[in-house]
MITIBA-937880 format. One record per residue (C-alpha): x, y, z; residue in three letters; residue number from 1. Coordinates in Angstrom, 2 decimals, decimal comma, padded with zeros to 5 digits. Example, Ala and Ser with C-alpha at 12.3 -4.5 7.8 and 13.67 -1.06 7.14 Angstrom:
MITIBA-937880
pt px = 012,30&py = -004,50&pz = 007,80&resn = ALA&resi = 1 $
pt px = 013,67&py = -001,06&pz = 007,14&resn = SER&resi = 2 $
END
This chain:
MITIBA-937880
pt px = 046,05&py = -080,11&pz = 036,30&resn = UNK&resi = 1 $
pt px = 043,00&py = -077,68&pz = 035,75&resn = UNK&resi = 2 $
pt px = 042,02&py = -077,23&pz = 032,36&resn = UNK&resi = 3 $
pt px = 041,87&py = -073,55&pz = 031,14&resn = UNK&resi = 4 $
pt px = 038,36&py = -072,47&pz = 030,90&resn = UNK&resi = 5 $
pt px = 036,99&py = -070,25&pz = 027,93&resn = UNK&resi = 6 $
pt px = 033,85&py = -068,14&pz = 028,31&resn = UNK&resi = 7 $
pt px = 031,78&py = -066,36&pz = 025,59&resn = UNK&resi = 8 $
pt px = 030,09&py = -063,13&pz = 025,87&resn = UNK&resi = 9 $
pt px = 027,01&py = -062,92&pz = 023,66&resn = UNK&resi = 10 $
pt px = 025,70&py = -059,11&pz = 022,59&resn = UNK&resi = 11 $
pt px = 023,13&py = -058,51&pz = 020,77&resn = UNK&resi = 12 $
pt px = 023,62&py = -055,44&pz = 018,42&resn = UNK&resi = 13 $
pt px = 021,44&py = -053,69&pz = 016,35&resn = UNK&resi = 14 $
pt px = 022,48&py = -052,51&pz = 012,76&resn = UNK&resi = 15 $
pt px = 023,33&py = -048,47&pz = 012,86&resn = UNK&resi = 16 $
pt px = 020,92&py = -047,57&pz = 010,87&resn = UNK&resi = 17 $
pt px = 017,78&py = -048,54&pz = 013,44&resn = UNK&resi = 18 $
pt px = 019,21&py = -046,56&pz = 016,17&resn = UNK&resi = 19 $
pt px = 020,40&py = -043,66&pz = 013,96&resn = UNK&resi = 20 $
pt px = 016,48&py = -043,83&pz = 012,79&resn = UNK&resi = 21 $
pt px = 015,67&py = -043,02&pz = 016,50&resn = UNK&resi = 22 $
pt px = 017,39&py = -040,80&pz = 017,04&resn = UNK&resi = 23 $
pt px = 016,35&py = -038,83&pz = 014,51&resn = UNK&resi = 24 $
pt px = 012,96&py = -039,46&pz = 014,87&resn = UNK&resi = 25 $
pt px = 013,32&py = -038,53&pz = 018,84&resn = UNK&resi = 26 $
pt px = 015,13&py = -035,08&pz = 017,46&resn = UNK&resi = 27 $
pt px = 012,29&py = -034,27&pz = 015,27&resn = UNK&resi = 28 $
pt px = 009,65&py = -034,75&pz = 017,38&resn = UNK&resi = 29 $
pt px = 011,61&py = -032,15&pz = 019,64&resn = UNK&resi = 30 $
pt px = 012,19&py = -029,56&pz = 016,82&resn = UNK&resi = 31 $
pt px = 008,08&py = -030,65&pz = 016,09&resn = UNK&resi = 32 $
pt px = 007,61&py = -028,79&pz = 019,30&resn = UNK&resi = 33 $
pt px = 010,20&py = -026,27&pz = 018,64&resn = UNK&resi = 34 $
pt px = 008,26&py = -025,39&pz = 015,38&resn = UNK&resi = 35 $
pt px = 004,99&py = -024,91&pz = 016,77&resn = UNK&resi = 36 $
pt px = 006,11&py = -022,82&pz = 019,79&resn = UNK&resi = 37 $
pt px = 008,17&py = -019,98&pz = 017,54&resn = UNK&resi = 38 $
pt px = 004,27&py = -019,78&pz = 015,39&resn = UNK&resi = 39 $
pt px = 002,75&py = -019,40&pz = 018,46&resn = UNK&resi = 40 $
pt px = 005,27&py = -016,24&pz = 019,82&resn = UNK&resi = 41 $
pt px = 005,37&py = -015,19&pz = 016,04&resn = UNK&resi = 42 $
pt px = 001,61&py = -015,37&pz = 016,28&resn = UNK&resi = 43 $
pt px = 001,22&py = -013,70&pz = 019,45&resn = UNK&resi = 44 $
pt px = 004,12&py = -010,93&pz = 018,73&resn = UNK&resi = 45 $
pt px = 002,49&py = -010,08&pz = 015,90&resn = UNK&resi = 46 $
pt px = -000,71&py = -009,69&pz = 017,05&resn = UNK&resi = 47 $
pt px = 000,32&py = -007,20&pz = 019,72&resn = UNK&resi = 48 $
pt px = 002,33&py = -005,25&pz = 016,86&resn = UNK&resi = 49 $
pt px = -000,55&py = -004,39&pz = 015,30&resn = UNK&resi = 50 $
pt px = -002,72&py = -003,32&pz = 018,18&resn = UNK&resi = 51 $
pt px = 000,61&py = -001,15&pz = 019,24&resn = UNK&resi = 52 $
pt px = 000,61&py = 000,42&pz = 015,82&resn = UNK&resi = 53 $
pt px = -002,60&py = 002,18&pz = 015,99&resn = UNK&resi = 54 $
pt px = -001,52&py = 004,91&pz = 018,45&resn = UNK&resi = 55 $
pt px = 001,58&py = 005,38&pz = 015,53&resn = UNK&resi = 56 $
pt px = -000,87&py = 005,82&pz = 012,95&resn = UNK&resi = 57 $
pt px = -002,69&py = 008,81&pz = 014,67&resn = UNK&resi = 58 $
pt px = 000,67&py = 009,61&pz = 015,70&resn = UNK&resi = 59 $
pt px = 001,89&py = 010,21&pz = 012,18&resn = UNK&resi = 60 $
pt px = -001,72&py = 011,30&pz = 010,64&resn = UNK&resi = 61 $
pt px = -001,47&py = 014,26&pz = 013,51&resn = UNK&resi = 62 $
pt px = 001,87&py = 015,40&pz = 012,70&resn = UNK&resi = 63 $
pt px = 001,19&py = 015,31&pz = 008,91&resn = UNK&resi = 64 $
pt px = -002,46&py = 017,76&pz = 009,87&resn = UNK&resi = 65 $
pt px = -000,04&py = 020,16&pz = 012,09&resn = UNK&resi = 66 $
pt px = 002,81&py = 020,52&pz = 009,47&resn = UNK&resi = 67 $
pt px = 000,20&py = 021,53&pz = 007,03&resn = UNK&resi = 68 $
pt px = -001,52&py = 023,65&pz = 009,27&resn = UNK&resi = 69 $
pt px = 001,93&py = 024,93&pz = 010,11&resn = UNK&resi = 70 $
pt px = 002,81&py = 025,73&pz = 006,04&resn = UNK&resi = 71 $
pt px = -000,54&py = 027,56&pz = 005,78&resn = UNK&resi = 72 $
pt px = 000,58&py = 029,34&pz = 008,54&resn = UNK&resi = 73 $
pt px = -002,41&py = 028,14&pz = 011,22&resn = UNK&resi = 74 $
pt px = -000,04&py = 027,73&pz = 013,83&resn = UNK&resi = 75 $
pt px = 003,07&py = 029,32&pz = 015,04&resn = UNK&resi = 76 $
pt px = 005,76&py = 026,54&pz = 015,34&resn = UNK&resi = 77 $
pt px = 006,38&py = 023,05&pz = 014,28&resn = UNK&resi = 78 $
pt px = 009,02&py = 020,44&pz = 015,60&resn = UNK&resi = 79 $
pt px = 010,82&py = 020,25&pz = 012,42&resn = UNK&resi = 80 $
pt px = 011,41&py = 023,38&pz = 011,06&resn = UNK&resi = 81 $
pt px = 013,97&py = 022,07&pz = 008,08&resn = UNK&resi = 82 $
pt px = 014,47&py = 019,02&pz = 006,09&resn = UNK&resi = 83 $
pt px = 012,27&py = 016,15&pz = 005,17&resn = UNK&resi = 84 $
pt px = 010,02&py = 016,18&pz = 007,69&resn = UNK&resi = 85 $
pt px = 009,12&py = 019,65&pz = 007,67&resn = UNK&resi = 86 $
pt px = 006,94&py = 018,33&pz = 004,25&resn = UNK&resi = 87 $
pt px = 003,21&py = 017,35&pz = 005,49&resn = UNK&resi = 88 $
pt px = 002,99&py = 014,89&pz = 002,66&resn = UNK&resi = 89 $
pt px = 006,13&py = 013,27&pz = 004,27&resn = UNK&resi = 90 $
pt px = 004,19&py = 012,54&pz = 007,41&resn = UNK&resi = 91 $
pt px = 000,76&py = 011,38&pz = 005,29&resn = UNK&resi = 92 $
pt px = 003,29&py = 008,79&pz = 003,28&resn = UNK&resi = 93 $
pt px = 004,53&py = 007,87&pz = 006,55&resn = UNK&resi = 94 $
pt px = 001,26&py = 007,03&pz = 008,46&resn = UNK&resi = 95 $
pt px = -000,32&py = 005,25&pz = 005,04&resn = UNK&resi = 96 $
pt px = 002,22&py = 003,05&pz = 004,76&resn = UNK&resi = 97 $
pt px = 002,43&py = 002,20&pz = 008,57&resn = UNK&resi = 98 $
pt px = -001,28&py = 002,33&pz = 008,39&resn = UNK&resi = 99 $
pt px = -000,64&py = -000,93&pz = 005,44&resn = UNK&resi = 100 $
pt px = 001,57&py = -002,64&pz = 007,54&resn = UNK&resi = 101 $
pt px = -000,53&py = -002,77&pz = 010,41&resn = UNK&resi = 102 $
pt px = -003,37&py = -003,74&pz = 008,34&resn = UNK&resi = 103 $
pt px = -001,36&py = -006,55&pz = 006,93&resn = UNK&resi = 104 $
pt px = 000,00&py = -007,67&pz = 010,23&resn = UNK&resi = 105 $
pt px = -003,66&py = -007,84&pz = 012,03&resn = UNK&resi = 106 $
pt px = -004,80&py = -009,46&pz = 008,77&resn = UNK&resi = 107 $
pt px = -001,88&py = -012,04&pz = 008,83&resn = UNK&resi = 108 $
pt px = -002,56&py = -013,26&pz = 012,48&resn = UNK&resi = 109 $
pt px = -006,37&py = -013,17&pz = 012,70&resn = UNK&resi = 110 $
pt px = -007,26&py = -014,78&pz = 009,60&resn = UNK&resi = 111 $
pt px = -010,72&py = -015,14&pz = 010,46&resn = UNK&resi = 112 $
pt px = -011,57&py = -011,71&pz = 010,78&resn = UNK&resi = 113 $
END
């Protein structure tokens, strides 16, 4: 008669806490990447916020000119006729502080200069 026959199967493991390490490390390498892509756009974005905000300024510094011009009664017509921004020194508030946050904005993504 044939004697049963036992076999073994070796594994090797590794404790939990080297492969959790891994992974981890793998996942922040990724969000590494992740990180220093969203500065970039952020960079970038902001940069071409501030270069689009110039036209605004003039934008609001013009309308603020012709609502005054239109209260001393230079000109004929204005586009707002009533409410708050009939007032000129709405429109001056409006480009200075527009005129501050583009200032800040250019000054936060070019450091340098």
């Amino acid at each position: 008669m044939s004697q049963p026959r036992e076999t073994a199967l070796v594994l090797q493991t590794q404790p939990a806490r080297t492969w959790t390490i891994g992974i981890f490390q793998a996942a922040g390498a990724g969000l590494g990447r992740v990180g220093v892509w969203a500065v970039d756009t952020a960079q970038e974005f902001g940069s071409v916020l501030s270069v689009l905000m110039g036209p605004a300024v003039f934008l609001a510094y013009a309308f603020a000119s012709w609502s005054l011009a239109a209260n001393l009664g230079w000109t004929a017509t204005f586009p707002y006729s009533a409410g708050p921004l009939s007032n000129w020194l709405v429109w001056v508030s409006i480009a200075v502080l527009v005129h501050i946050a583009s200032d800040v904005l250019r000054r936060c993504t070019h450091p340098e200069g």
